[in-house]
C-alpha positions in Angstrom: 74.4 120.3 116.6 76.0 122.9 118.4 73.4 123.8 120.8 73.3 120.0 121.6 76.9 119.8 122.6 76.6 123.2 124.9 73.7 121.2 126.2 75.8 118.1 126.8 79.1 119.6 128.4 76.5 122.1 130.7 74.9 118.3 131.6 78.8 117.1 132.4 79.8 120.5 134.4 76.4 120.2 136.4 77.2 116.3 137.2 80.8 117.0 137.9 80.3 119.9 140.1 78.0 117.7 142.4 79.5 114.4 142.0 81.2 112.8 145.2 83.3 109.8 145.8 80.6 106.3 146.6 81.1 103.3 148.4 83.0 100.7 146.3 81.0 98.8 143.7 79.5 96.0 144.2 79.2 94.1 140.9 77.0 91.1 142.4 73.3 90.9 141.1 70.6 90.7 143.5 66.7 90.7 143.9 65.6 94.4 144.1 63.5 95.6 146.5 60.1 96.4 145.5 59.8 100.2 143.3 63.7 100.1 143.3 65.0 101.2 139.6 66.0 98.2 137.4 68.8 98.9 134.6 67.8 96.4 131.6 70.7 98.3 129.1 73.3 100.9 128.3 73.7 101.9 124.6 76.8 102.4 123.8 78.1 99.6 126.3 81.8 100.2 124.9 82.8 104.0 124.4 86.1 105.6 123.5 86.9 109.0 125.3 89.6 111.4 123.8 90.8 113.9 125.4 88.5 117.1 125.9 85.3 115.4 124.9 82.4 113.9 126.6 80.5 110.9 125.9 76.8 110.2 125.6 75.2 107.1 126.4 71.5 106.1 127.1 70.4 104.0 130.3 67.3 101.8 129.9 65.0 100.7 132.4 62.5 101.6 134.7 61.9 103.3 137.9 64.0 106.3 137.1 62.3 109.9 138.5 61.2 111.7 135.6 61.3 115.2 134.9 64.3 118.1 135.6 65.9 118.9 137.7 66.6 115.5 138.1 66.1 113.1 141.4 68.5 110.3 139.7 71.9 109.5 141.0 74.0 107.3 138.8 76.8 106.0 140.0 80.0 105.5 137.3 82.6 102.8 139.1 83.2 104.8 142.8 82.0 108.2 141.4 78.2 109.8 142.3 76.7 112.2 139.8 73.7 113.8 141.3 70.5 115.2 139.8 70.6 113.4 136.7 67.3 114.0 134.9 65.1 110.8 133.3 62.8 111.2 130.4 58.5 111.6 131.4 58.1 108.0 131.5 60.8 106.9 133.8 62.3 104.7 131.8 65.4 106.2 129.9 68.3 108.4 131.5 70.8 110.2 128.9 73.8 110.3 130.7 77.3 112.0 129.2 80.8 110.1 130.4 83.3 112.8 130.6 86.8 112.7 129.8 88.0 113.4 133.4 86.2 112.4 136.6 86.0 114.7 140.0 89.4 113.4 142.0 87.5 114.2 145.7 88.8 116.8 147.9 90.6 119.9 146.3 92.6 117.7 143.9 92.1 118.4 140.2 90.0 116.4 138.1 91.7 112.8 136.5 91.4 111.3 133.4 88.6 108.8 133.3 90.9 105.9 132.7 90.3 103.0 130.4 88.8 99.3 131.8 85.1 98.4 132.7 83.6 100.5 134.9 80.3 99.0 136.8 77.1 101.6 136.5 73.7 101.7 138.7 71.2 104.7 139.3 69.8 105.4 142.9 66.8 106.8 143.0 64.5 107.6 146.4 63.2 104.2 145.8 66.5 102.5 146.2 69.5 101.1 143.9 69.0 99.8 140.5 71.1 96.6 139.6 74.3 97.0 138.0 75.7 97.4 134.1 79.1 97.7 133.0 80.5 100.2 131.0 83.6 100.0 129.1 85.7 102.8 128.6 88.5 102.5 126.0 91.3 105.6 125.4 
């Protein structure tokens, strides 16, 4: 259990360090062009976040780039975490919500605060379609 939660909060530091600010979501569905990831789930759809903890959940669908390091971007409301690695078949992404999100610039992280926050990966192929995620403090 232990080595699993190093794993985890090494997964978050990773994401954090290269995530940047996005454009602003776009919560509209449309057709995806062809090879583009598609999104059909995320598991836990509602998560609570306390302070000082991170937050695992598991994106379903297909398209993702398999294999580490990762060629997956997901996208959490306007934040971008790079590199995110996808299981061998493309199909699953285990992604960890931390408790604070990157603020951009020099400013200190922020608290991930509670609401729904729309989700999508980007992948070389293009942009998935989009899930919502509800975080709750």
């Amino acid at each position: 259990m232990m080595r699993r939660s190093l794993t985890l909060l090494s997964c978050v530091l990773a994401a954090a360090c290269s995530a940047s600010r996005s454009r602003a979501a776009d919560d509209a569905a449309t057709p995806l062009p062809n090879g583009a990831p598609t999104l059909d789930a995320v598991r836990p759809d509602s998560v609570w976040i306390a302070a000082g903890t991170v937050t695992e959940v598991v994106l379903r669908g297909r398209g993702f780039v398999p294999g580490r390091p990762g060629h997956n971007t997901v996208v959490l409301g306007t934040v971008v975490f790079n590199d995110v690695p996808a299981n061998d078949d493309g199909r699953e992404i285990r992604f960890v919500i931390p408790d604070r999100l990157p603020s951009g610039g020099e400013g200190p992280p922020m608290p991930i605060d509670p609401g729904a926050y729309p989700m999508r990966v980007r992948t070389p192929n293009g942009e998935s379609n989009v899930v919502t995620v509800r975080v709750y403090r």
